[in-house]
N, C-alpha and C positions, 0 to 999 in steps of 0.2 A: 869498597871499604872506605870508609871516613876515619880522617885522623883530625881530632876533635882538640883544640887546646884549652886547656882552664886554669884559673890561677892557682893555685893552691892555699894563698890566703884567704881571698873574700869567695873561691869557689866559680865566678864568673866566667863566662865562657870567652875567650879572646879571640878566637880565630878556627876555620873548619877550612879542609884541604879534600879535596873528592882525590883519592888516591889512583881512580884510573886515568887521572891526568898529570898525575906526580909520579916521579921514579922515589920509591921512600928512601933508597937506597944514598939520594940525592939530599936528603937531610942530615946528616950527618948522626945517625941513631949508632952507629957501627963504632961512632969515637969517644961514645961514653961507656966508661968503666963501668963493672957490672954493678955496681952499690947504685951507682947514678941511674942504671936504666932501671935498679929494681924501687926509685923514687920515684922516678917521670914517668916511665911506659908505662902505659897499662893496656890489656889487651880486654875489650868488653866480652859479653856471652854473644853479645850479637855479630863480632867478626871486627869491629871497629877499635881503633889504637887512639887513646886517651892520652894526651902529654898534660903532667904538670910543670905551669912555666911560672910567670909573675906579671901580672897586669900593670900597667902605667901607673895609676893609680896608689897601688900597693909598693909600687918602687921608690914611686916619691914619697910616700909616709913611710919606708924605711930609711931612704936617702937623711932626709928633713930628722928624724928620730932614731938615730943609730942604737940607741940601748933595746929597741923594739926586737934586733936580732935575740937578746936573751930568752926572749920571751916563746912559749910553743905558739900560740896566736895571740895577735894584737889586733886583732877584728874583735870588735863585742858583737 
């Protein structure tokens, strides 16, 4: 299983974890509230676990533009 991370603003992929070298358990998936894991987790048809996170990128153009939080996307 692959645990796949993307941003959720621009979509980009940030990071891949081969899970039979990771304890998932070791991520700390267990300490999000269920609202939060039913935003990030995702589990694919193919057996593989999808996190939505926040790319560098997208942090800094919300850091730098704080009224961007209002907004649902501020990616055109």
């Amino acid at each position: 299983m692959k645990i796949r991370y993307f941003c959720r603003h621009c979509q980009n992929q940030v990071g891949e974890l081969d899970a039979e070298h990771v304890d998932v358990s070791q991520l700390g998936f267990d300490l999000l509230n269920d609202q939060d894991q039913e935003q990030m987790v995702h589990m694919t048809t193919g057996g593989d676990m999808d996190i939505r996170t926040i790319c560098d990128s997208c942090k800094e153009s919300l850091d730098d533009n704080p009224h961007y939080h209002e907004l649902d996307f501020f990616i055109q």
